[in-house]
N, C-alpha and C positions, 0 to 999 in steps of 0.2 A: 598683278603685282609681281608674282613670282618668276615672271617671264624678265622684266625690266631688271631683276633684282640678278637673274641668272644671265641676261647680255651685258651687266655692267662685271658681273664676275670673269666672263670672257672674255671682258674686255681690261682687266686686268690683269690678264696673264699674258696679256701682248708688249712686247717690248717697247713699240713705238708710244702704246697711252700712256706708262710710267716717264718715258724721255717728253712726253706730251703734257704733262700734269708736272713735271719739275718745270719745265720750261715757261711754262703760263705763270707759277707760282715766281719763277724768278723775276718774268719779264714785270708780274706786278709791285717789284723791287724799286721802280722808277719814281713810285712818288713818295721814298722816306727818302732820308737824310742821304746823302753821300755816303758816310762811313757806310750806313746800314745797306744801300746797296751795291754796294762793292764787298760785304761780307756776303750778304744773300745769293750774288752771282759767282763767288766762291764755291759757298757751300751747293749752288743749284748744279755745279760742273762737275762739283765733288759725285754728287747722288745720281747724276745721268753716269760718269765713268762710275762707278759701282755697279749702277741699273744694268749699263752694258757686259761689265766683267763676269755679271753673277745669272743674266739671264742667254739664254742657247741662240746663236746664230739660225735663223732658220734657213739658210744656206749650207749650213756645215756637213748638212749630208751629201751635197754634191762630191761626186769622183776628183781627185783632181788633174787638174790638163794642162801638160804644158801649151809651151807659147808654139813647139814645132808642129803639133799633134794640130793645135787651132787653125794657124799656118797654113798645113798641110789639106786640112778640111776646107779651106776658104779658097784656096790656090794663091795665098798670100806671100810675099816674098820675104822672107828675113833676112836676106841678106841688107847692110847698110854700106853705101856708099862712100868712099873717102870725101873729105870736104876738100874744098878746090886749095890749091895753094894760094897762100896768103901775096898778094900784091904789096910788095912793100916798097915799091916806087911808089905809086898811087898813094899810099896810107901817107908817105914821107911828105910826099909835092904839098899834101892836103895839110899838114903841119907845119909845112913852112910858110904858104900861101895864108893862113889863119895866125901865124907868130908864136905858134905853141912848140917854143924850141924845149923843154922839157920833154913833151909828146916825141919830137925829132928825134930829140938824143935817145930816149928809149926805145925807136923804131930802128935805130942803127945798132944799135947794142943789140937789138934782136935779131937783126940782118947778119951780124956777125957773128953772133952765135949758130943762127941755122945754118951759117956758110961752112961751119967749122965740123958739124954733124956729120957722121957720116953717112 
């Protein structure tokens, strides 16, 4: 007995059986009223962000790494790419061809401003 008695205590000191035990309790929220489950899934969200606020990351002991260091490790490139310039014939032909003069006049309004850029 005292065996059960001390894995169910270890197993209350874990983070995930209290997010585990709000969540059950909420999900069995489904079969009262509307109001009452929509107050229960409230409060079930309320006590999981507290659960989480109040108990330790077990992660948090990790060092922390940046993104170059990881990069670096992996032979990963961070550099990013410019995206392609925007076709704005293309985007135009495709608004006129469909009748969305709206779309058009805003595709030129944009052609004239990127022309104007320096």
């Amino acid at each position: 007995m005292s065996k059960i008695v001390g894995w169910i205590a270890a197993r209350l000191k874990e983070r995930s059986s209290w997010l585990g035990i709000i969540t059950l309790v909420t999900a069995a929220g489904v079969k009262l009223s509307p109001e009452m489950t929509e107050q229960l899934i409230t409060i079930g969200g309320g006590l999981a962000g507290l659960v989480l606020t109040l108990t330790a990351d077990p992660r948090a002991n990790l060092a922390p790494t940046s993104v170059a260091a990881i990069a670096a490790a992996t032979g990963v490139s961070t550099s990013v790419a410019a995206p392609p310039p925007r076709d704005f014939k293309a985007e135009l032909n495709l608004a006129l061809e469909t009748n969305d003069y709206m779309k058009a006049n805003s595709i030129l309004a944009e052609m004239a401003q990127s022309a104007t850029k320096p």
